[in-house]
KOLTILUM-632392 format. One line per 4 residues: number of its first residue (from 1); for each residue x, y, z of C-alpha. Coordinates in pm, 1 decimal. Layout:
% residues N
NUM> X Y Z  ...
% end
This chain:
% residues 320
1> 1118.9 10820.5 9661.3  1225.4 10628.6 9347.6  973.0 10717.3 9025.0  1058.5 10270.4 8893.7
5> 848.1 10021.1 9049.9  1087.9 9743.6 9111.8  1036.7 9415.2 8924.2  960.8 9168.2 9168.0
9> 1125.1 8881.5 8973.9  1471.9 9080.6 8990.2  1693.1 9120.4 9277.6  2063.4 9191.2 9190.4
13> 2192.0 9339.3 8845.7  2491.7 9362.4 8737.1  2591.9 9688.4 8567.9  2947.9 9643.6 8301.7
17> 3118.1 9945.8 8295.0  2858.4 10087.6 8588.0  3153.0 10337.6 8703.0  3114.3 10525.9 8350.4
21> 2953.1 10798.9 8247.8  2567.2 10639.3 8237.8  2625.0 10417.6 8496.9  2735.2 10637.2 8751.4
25> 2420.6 10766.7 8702.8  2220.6 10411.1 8697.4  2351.7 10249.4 8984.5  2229.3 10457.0 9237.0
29> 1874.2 10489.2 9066.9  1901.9 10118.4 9039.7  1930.3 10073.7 9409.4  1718.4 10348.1 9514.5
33> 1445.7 10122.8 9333.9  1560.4 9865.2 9573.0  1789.6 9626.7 9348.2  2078.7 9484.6 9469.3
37> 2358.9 9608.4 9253.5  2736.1 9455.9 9126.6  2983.8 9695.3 8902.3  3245.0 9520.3 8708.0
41> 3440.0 9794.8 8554.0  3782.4 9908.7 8552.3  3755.7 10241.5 8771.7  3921.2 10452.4 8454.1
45> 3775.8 10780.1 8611.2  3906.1 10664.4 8976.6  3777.5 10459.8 9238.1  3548.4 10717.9 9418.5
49> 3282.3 10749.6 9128.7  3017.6 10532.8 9290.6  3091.9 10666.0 9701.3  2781.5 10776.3 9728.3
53> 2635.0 10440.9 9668.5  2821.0 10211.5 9874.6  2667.7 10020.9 10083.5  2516.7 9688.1 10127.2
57> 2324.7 9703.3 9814.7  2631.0 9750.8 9619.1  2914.9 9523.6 9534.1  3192.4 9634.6 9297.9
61> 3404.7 9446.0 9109.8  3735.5 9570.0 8959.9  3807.2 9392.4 8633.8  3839.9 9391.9 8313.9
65> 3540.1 9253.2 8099.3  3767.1 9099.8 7835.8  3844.3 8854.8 8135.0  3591.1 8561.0 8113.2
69> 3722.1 8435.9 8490.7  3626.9 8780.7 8578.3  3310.5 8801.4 8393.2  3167.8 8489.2 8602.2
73> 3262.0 8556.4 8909.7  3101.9 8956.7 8925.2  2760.9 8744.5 8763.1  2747.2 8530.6 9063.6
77> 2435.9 8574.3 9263.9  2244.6 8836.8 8943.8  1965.5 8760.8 8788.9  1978.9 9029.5 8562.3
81> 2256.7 9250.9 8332.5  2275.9 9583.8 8195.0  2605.6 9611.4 8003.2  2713.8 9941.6 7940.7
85> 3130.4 9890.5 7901.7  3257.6 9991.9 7578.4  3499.2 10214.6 7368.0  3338.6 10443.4 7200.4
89> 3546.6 10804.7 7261.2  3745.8 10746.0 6883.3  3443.3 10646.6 6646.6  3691.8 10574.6 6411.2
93> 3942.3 10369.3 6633.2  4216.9 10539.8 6444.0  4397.3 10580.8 6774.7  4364.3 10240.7 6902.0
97> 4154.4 9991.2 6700.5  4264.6 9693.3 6877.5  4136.6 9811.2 7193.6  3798.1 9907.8 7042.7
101> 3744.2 9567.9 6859.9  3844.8 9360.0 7181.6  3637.8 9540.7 7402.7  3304.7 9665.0 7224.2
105> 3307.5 9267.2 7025.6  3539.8 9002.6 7138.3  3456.1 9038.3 7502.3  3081.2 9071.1 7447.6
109> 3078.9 8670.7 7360.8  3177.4 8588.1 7697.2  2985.3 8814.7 7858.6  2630.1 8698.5 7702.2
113> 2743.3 8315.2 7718.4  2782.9 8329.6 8091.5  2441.1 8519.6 8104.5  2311.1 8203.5 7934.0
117> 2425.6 7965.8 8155.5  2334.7 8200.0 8480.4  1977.2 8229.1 8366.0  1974.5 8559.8 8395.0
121> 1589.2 8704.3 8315.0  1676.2 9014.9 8165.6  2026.5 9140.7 7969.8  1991.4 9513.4 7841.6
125> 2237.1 9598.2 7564.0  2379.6 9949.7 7530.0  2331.8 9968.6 7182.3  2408.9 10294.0 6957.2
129> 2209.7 10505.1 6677.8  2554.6 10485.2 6505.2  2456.6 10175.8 6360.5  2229.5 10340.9 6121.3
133> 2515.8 10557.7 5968.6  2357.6 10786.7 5689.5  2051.1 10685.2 5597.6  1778.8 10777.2 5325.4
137> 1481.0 10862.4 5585.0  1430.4 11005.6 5895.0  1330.2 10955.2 6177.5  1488.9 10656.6 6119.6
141> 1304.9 10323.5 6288.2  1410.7 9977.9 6425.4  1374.9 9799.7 6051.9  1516.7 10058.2 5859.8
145> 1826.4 9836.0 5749.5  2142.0 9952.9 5967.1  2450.1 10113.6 5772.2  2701.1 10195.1 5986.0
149> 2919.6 10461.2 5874.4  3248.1 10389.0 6127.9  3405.1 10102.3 6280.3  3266.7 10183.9 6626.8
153> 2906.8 10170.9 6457.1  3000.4 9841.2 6354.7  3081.7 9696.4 6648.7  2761.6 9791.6 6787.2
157> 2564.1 9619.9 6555.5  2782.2 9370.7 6599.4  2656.9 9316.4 6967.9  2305.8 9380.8 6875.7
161> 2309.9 9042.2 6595.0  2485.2 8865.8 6853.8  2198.0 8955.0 7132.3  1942.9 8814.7 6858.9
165> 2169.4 8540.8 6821.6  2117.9 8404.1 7162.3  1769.1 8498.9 7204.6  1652.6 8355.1 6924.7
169> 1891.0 8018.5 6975.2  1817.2 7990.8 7384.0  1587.1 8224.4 7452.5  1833.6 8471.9 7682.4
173> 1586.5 8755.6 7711.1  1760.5 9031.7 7544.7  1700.2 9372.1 7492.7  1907.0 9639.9 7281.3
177> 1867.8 10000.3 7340.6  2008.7 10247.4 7049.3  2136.1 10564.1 7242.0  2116.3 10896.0 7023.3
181> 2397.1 11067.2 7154.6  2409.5 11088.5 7504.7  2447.6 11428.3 7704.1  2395.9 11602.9 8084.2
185> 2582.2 11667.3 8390.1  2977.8 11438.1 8392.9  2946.8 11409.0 8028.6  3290.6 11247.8 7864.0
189> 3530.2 11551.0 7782.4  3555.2 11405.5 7388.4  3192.3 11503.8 7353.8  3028.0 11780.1 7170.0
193> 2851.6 11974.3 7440.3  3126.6 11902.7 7699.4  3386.1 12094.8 7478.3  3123.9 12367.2 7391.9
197> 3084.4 12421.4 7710.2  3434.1 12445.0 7870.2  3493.5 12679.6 7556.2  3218.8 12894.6 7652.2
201> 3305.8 12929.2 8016.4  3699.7 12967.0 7932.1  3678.4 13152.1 7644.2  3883.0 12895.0 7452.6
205> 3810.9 12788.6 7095.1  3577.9 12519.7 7037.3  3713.1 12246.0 6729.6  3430.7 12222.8 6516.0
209> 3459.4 11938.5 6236.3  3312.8 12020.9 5881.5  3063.0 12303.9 5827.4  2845.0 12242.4 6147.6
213> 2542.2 12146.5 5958.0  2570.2 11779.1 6035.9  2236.0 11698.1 6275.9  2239.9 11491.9 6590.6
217> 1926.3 11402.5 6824.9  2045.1 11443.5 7188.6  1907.9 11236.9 7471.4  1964.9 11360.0 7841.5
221> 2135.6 11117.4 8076.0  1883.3 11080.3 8343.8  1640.2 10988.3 8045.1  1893.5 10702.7 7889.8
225> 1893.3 10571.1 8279.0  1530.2 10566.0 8308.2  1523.4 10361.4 7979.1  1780.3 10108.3 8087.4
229> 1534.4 10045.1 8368.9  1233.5 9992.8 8215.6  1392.1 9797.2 7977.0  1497.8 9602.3 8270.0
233> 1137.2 9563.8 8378.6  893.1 9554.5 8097.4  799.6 9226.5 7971.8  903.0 9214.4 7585.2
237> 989.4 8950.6 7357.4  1367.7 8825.6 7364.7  1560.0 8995.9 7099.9  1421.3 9400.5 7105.2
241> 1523.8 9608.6 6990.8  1444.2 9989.1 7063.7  1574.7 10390.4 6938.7  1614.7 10601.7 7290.4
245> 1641.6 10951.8 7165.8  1539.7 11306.6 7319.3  1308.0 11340.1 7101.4  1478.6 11649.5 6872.1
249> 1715.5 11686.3 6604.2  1968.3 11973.6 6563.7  2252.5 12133.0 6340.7  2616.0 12150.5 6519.2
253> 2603.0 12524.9 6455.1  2264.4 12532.0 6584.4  2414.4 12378.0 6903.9  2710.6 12595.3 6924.1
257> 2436.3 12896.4 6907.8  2195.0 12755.2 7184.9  2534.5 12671.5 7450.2  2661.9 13060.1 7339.9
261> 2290.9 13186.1 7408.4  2240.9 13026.3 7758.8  2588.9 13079.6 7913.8  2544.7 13451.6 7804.5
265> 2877.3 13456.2 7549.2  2982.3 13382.9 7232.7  3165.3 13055.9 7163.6  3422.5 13101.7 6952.2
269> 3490.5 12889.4 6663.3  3820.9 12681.7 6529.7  3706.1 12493.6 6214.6  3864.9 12193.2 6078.4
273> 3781.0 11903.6 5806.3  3487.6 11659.4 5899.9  3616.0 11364.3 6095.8  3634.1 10981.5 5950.2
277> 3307.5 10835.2 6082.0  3139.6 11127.2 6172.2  2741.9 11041.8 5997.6  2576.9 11405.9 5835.3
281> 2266.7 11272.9 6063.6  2082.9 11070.5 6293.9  1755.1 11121.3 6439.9  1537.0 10841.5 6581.5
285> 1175.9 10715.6 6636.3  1085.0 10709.1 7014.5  733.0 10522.1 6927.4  840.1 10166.2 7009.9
289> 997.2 10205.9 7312.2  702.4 10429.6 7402.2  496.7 10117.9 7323.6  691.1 9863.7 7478.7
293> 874.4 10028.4 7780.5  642.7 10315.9 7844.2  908.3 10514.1 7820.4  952.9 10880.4 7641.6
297> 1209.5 11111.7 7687.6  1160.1 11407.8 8002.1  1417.0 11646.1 7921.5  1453.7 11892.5 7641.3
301> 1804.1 11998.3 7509.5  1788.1 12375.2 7658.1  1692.4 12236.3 7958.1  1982.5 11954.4 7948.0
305> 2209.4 12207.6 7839.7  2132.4 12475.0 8124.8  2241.4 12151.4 8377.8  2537.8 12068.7 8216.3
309> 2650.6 12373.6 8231.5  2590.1 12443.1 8584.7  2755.2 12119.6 8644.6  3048.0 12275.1 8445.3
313> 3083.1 12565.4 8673.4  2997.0 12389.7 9014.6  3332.2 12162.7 8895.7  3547.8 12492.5 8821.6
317> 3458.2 12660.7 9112.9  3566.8 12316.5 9299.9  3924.7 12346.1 9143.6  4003.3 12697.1 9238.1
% end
């Protein structure tokens, strides 16, 4: 039995990059609430990510989102969007900053013009913590004056002036959620506790950029999802914006000792100079979207951690 109460005034969403990492994990929650359900996304992790959902309650859409053509046609018949799709695995776009630009900004215009004209009652923006870069305070809230510290960050923001833009112009009901880094069970392989934990489990070296005492606030994936939905549902003013993070902050080397301690072994350590981009800290304020949403985060980072890495070694035992 679904734990979301669907909104009455809502029938079919449409999820941008739903065959990601989150939205792998929203869709089916999203139709388990009983929403009808399009994915536009480009199937980059193959086209069997959303099986179990298929159905009639799901229609996919292969496309990509910098396609306006494409853009209208997977919004026909939703009433609602939750856009996810972005570039965010080089948070410096050194490796391709073309792609990064075009997809995380130039598309986004399209995307929340046709949402305009389509009346849509609800668009949900993805939004990132990285657009606070290094700040002076934490836990940093939703007026502390962004600063983002790499070109991905900037993007972001980017997005979030241009969901203000349109709410405040014609009223498109806009929310943006700031994700503090994102973790659980089919994590991306660029990320943190993905790479600590294949280390762990292969013995392998795990890269670890600058001294490790750089802080990050983790947020479990089933928690982001449950946000994304509320947001979908709660009835806020056009133009929020809201911090979604798990509620505790902690050192890389902390990290690397907590993955070690529950997969019984030592990770071993490779250390190299800090990345381009990489902020010493983030750490957010959950009390508005407690306010507005209702929502506060479920799962701890032990408890995140102990899933990912069964996850991890449910997939290895697959592959043998």
């Amino acid at each position: 039995m679904s734990r979301y109460k669907k909104n009455p005034n809502l029938n079919r969403v449409l999820v941008t990059g739903g065959a990601g990492y989150v939205g792998a994990v929203l869709v089916p929650k999203l139709i388990a609430a009983g929403y009808q359900v399009t994915v536009l996304d480009l199937f980059m992790y193959g086209e069997d990510v959303l099986k179990s959902s298929r159905g009639p309650a799901l229609r996919e859409v292969k496309g990509d989102i910098r396609d306006a053509e494409v853009v209208r046609q997977a919004l026909q018949g939703c009433d609602a969007v939750i856009h996810l799709a972005c570039i965010s695995n080089d948070p410096s776009f050194e490796l391709n900053p073309d792609l990064g630009r075009s997809i995380n900004l130039d598309a986004f215009v399209p995307l929340v013009r046709a949402s305009k004209e389509a009346k849509v009652k609800r668009f949900v923006y993805a939004s990132s913590s990285s657009v606070y870069g290094n700040q002076d305070r934490y836990p940093t809230v939703e007026t502390d004056v962004p600063r983002p510290y790499s070109p991905y960050g900037v993007t972001k923001l980017a997005g979030e002036h241009l969901t203000a833009l349109y709410a405040e112009n014609w009223g498109v009901p806009t929310v943006a959620l700031r994700y503090f880094t994102v973790f659980g069970p089919r994590q991306r392989p660029d990320m943190s506790i993905h790479r600590l934990c294949e280390a762990v489990l292969t013995g392998a070296s795990f890269p670890r950029f600058g001294d490790g005492t750089q802080v990050r606030e983790f947020t479990y994936v089933a928690d982001i999802v449950a946000a994304n939905i509320l947001a979908s549902e709660a009835d806020v003013p056009p133009g929020t914006i809201a911090n979604i993070a798990g509620g505790g902050e902690v050192t890389l080397n902390e990290l690397i000792a907590t993955v070690g301690d529950l997969a019984g072994a030592q990770v071993v350590v490779e250390d190299y100079p800090p990345e381009a981009g990489d902020a010493k800290r983030n750490g957010g304020s959950t009390e508005r979207a407690h306010t507005l949403l209702g929502w506060s985060p479920r799962v701890g980072l032990r408890e995140g951690i102990d899933a990912q890495l069964a996850w991890h070694r449910d997939r290895r035992q697959v592959r043998r």
